[in-house]
DODRENVEX-143151 format. One record per residue: residue in one letter; y, z negated, x negated of N, C-alpha, C, CB in turn. Coordinates in steps of 0.05 Angstrom, whole numbers, padded with zeros to 5 digits, always signed. Glycine has a CB too. Layout:
aYZXYZXYZXYZX
...
END
This chain:
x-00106-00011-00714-00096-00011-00687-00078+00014-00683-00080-00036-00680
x-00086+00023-00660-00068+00052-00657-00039+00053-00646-00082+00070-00637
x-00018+00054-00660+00006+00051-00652+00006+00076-00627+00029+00054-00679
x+00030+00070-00604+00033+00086-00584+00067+00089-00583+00017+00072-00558
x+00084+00106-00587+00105+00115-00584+00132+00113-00570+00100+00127-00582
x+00112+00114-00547+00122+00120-00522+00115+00090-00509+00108+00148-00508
x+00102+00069-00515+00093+00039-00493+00119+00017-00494+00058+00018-00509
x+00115+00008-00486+00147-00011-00478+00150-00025-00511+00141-00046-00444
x+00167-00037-00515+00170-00062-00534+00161-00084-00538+00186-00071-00533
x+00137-00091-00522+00121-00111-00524+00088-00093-00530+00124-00130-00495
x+00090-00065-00520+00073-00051-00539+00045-00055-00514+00070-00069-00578
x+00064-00064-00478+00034-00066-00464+00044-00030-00448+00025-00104-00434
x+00025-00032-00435+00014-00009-00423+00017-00011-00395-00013-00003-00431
x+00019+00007-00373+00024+00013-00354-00008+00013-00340+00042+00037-00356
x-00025-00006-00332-00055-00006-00324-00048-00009-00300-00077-00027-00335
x-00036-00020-00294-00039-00037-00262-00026-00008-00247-00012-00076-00257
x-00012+00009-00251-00003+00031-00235-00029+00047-00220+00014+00050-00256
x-00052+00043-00237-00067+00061-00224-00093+00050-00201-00077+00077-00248
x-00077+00027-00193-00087+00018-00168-00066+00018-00152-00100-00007-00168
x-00038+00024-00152-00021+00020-00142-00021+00042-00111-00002+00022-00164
x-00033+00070-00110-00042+00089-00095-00055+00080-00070-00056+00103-00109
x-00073+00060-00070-00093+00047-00059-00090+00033-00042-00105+00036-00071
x-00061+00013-00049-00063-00009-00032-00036-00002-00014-00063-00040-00050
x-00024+00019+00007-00012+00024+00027-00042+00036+00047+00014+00044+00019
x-00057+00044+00033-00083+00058+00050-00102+00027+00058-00105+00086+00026
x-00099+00011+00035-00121-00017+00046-00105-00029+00072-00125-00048+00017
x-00076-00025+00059-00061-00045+00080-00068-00029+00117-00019-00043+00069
x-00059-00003+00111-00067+00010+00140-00090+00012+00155-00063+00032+00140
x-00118+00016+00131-00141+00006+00146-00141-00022+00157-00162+00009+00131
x-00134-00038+00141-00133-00073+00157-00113-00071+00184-00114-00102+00132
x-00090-00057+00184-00083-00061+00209-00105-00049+00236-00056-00047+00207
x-00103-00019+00224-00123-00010+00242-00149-00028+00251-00134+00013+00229
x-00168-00040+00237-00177-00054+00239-00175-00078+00263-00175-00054+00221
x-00148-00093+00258-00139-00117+00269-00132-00106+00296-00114-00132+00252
x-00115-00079+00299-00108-00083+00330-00110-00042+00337-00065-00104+00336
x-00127-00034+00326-00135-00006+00339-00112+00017+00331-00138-00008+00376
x-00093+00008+00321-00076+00027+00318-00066+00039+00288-00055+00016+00332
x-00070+00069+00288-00070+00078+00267-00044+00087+00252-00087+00094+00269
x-00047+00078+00224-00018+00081+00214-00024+00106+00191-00004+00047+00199
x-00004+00131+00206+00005+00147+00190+00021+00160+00183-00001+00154+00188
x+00036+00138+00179+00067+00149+00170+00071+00114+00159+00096+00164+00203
x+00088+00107+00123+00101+00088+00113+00127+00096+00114+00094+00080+00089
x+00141+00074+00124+00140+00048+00104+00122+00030+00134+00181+00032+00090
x+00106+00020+00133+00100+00002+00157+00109-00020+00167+00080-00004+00157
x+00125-00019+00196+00140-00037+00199+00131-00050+00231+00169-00025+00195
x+00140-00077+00238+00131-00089+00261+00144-00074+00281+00135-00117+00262
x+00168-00061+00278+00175-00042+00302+00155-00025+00318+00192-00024+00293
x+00143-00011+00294+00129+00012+00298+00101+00009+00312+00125+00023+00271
x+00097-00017+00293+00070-00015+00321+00069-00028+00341+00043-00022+00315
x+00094-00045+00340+00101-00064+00368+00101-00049+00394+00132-00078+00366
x+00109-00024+00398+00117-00005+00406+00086+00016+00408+00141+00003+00387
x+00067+00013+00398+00039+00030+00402+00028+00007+00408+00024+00048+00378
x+00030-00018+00413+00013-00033+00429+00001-00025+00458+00025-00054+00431
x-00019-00036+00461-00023-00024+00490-00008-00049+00513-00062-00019+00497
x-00007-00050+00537+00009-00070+00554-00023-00088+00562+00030-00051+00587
x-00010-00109+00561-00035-00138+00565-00023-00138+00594-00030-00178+00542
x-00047-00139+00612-00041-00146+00636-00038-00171+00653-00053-00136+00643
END
């Protein structure tokens, strides 16, 4: 088994980080999706798009 130097004290590894990129872009396509409005700019908040809604007549 190949010792690693640098991995925590329990000797696991950092895997899950490299889906971590992905899921602010899944989250914004699902909004977009749900109500037409496109998010580009985080952190995403209910202000923000409360406010790009369109007016219900």
């Amino acid at each position: 088994m190949r010792r690693d130097p640098i991995s925590s004290p329990m000797k696991a590894k950092g895997v899950a980080e490299l889906a971590t990129p992905q899921i602010p872009a899944a989250i914004a396509n699902a909004i977009r999706n749900a109500t037409g409005i496109r998010v580009r700019d985080y952190t995403i908040t209910l202000d923000k798009l409360l406010e790009r809604l369109p007016e219900v007549g």
